[in-house]
N, C-alpha and C positions, 0 to 999 in steps of 0.2 A: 377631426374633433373627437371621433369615438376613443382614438387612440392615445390623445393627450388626455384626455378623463380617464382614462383607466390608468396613463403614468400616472396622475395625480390621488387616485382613490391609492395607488398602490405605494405612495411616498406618505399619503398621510398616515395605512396603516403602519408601515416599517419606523415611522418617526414618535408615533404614539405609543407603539410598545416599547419603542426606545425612549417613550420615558416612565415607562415602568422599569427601563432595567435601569436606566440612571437613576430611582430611587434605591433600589438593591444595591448600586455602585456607590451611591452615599452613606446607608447604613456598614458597607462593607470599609468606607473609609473609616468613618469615626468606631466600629470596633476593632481597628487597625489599630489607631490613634488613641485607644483608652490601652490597647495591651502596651505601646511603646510607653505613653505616661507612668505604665507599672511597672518597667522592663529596670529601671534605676534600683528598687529595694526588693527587685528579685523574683517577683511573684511574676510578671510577664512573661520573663524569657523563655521559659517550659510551655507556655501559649502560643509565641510568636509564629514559629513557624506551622501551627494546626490551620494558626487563622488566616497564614499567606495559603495556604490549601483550601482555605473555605474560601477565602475570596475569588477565589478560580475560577467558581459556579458561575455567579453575574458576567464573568470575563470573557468564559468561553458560551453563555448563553449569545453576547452579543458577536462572539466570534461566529458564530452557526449564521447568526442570522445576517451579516454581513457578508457570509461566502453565499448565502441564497442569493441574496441581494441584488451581488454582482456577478452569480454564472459561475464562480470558480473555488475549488478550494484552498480552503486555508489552515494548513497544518499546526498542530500545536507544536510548539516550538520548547516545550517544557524536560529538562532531560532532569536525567535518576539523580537521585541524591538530593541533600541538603535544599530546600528553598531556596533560602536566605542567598546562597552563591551562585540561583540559577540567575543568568542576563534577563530570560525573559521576566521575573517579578520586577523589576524597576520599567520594564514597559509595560508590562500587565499593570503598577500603579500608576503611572502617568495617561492611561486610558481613563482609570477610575477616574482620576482627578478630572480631566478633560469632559469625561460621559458627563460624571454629575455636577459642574457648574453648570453644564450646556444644554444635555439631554433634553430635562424635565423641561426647561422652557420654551426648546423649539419644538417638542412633543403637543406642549400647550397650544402654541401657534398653531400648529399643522392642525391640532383638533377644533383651534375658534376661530380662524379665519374663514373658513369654509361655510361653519356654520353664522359667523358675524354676518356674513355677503349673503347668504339666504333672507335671515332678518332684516336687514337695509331694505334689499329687495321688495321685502313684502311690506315692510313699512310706507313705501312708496305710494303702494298704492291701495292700502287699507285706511291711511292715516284721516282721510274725507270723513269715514263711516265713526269715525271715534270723536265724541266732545273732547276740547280740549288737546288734542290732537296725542300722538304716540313719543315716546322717549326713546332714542334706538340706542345701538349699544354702546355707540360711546358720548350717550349723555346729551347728542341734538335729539330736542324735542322739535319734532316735527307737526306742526300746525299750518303752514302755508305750503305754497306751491315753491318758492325760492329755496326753504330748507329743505324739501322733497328734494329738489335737483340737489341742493348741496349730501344729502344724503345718499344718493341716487351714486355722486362720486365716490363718497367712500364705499360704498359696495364695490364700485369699480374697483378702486384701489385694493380692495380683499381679493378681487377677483386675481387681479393682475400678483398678487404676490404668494397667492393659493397657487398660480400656474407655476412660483419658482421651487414649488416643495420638493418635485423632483429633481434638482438641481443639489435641494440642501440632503436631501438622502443621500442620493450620491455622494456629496460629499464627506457624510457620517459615516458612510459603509467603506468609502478608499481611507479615511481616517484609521479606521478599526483593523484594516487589514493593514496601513504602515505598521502602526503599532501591538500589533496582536500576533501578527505572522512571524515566522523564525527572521532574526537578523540576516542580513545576506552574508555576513562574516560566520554568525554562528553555522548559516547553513552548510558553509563551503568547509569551516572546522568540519560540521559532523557527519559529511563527505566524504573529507578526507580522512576523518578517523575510522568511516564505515571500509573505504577502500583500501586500508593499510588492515584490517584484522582479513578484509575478505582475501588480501596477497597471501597473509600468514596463513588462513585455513587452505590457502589452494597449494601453498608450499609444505605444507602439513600434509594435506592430502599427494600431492606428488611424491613427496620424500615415501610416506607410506605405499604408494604402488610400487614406486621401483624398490621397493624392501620386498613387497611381495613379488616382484618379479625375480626378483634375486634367490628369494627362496625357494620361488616353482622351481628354478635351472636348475641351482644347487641339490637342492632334496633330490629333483626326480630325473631333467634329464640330462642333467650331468653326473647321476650316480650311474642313471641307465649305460652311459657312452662309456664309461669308466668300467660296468661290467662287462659293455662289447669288447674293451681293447684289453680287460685279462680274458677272456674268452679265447678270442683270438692269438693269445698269447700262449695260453697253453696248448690250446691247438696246435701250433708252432711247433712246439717242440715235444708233443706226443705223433707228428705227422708221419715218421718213420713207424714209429714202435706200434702203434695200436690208432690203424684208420678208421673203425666203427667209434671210438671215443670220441674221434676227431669231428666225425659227422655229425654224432649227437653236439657238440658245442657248437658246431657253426648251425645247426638249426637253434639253436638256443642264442648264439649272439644273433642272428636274422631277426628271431622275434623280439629279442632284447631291445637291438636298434629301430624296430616296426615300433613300439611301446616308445621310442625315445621321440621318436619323428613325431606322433601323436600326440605327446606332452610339448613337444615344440611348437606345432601350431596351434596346440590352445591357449599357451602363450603369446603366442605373436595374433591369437584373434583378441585376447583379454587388452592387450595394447589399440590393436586399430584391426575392427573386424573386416577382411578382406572381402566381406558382404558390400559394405560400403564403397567399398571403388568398385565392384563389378557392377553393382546392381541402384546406387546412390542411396538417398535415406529413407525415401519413401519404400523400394524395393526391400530394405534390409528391415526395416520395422515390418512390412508384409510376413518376411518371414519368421519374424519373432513370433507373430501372431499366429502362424500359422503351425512352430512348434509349442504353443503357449495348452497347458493342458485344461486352463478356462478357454471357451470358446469367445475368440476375439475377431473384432471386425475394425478395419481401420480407412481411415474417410482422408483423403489428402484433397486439402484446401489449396494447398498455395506450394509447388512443385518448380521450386525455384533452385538455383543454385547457390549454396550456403559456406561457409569455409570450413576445411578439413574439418578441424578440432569443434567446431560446433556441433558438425552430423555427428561426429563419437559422443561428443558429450551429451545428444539427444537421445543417440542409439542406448547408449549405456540407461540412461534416465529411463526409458520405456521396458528395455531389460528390467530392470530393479524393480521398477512397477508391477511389471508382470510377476516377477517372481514375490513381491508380496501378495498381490491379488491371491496367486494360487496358495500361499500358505498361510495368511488370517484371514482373509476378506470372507468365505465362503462365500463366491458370488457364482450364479452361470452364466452372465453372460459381459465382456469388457468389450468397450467403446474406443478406440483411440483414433485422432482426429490430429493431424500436422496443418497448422495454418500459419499467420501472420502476416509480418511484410519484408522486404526487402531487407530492412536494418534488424528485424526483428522474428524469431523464430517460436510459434506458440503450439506446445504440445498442451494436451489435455487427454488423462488416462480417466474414463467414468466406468466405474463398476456398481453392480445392483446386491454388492454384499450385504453385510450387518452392519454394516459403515461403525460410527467409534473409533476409526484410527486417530492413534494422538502418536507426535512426534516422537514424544518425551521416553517412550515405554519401546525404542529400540527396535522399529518395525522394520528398519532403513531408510524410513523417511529423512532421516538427519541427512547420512549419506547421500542423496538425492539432492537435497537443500546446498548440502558443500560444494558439488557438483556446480549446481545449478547457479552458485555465489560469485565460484572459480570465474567465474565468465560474464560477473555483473550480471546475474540475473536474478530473480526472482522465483517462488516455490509460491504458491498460492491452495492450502487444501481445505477442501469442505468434507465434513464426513459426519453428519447428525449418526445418532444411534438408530439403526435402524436401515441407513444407507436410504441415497446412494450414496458413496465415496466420488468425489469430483477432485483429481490434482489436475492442478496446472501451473508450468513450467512455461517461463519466457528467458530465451537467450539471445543478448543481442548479437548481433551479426556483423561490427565495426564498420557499417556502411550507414 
């Protein structure tokens, strides 16, 4: 019983304030409907679309209060550009339309049925002590013991249809969220238009690595291999005539090709750091941290087995992290914590800097974000001024 009364207190308030925004959804109709009457001799049309943006307010006030409502969110479905051509304003007005013939009156109800059934009630049994007997609310005067009982029922029947209010919320709030929520067509469009720019940014970013890998070879250690093999060439043929020349080059191609080897595996670590297969990801982030000149400390949650290209694209993300941290952040002390789930890999770098990082101002946080897109994922950063800076990166894991 405790808990059907408290449905009930809690349909009548969500029905009540739902009609107050059904009166906002009425005003917001007829100055809809007075800019389109003006839209003919031209004074509207420079209105219309301000006013589909003011009417949004009522829209999405009852959008909030229908994802309470029902436990879940409900995204706006609103994309850039023009009103006038977004889908969602012909369901954003077919709400208004819906909210304010409806709203206000089953607001009304939810507010006087409750209270009607108390006054019957009491009517019941007040009505002896009054000359003349009582008028209850809908108009039986009560004087006898017969209209008492008949009254006695319609209290009943408030009772019994106060019990259906949360029935009729429910229903308001899955109403609001068919029509308030992105279409299922629009969603899977802005899906798929999200997943066609994030292929272009990771094919962007690819094309650009192996550019930059092209260039490491080329500039350094294919110039370096190319000084060992005229080295050795003139060696060659100084090898009769003058052997102290000869020695001095082959110490010099020695070191040349030592220098070459060195520029090769920091390429082949900049590709896939061979940290990660000796040591996996958790071990390889240890030791990021452990040459990271902020002092870091790192927490692993969840020490699962992840796919190749994942652990790179974590390793590389905690890399980049760290190398901001140590050149804006001025923080001393970074946090990093590897967690998640099976499908899902969640890093989180917190540093106790001056926080203030914005994306936009070339930190490498973009970089990070690309990364982090490349792979359907997500970049999540908090950075008040003042710090602390909180990123967090989630990559899924195709399982």
């Amino acid at each position: 019983m405790t808990t059907r009364l408290r449905e009930c207190w809690s349909a009548v308030r969500y029905l009540v304030v739902g009609a107050g925004t059904s009166l906002l959804s009425l005003f917001a109709l007829a100055g809809l409907f007075a800019v389109l009457l003006l839209c003919p001799v031209g004074i509207g049309i420079p209105s219309l679309a301000p006013m589909i943006r003011l009417s949004r307010w009522p829209v999405g006030a009852d959008r909030r209060r229908a994802a309470r409502k029902l436990g879940e969110p409900i995204p706006e479905p609103y994309r850039d550009g023009s009103p006038l051509k977004d889908p969602a304003t012909r369901r954003d007005l077919a709400w208004l339309a819906i909210h304010a013939a409806t709203g206000l009156i089953i607001g009304a109800l939810a507010f006087g049925l409750p209270l009607g059934a108390v006054q019957q009630v009491i009517t019941v049994f007040v009505w002896p002590l009054v000359p003349g007997g009582i008028e209850g609310s809908l108009g039986i005067v009560v004087d006898s013991w017969p209209r008492a009982a008949l009254d006695l029922l319609v209290a009943a029947a408030m009772v019994a249809a106060t019990l259906q209010l949360p029935r009729v919320a429910w229903w308001q709030a899955r109403t609001a969220r068919k029509l308030l929520a992105p279409a299922p067509g629009v969603v899977l469009a802005d899906r798929v238009a999200e997943l066609t720019a994030t292929r272009a940014a990771a094919l962007e970013a690819h094309g650009a690595e192996l550019r930059r890998i092209e260039r490491d070879l080329h500039d350094g250690t294919q110039a370096r291999i190319a000084a060992v093999v005229l080295q050795l060439g003139i060696a060659g043929q100084l090898y009769d005539r003058d052997p102290a020349t000869v020695r001095d080059l082959l110490v010099k191609a020695q070191d040349t090709a030592t220098d070459a080897l060195a520029e090769l595996r920091t390429v082949v670590r900049s590709i896939h750091p061979p940290l990660l297969s000796e040591r996996g990801l958790a071990g390889a982030v240890r030791a990021l941290a452990e040459r990271s000149p902020v002092p870091a400390t790192v927490d692993v949650a969840a020490e699962t087995g992840r796919p190749a290209a994942v652990e790179a694209a974590a390793y590389f993300v905690v890399a980049e992290a760290l190398a901001n941290v140590t050149k804006h952040a001025d923080a001393s002390q970074v946090d990093i914590t590897l967690g998640g789930t099976a499908s899902v890999l969640c890093l989180e770098i917190r540093d106790d800097g001056r926080g203030g990082a914005d994306e936009s101002r070339g930190s490498g946080l973009a970089g990070i974000r690309r990364r982090a897109e490349a792979f359907d994922g997500t970049l999540t950063l908090t950075s008040p001024p003042g710090g602390p800076t909180v990123l967090r990166v989630e990559l899924p894991c195709g399982s």
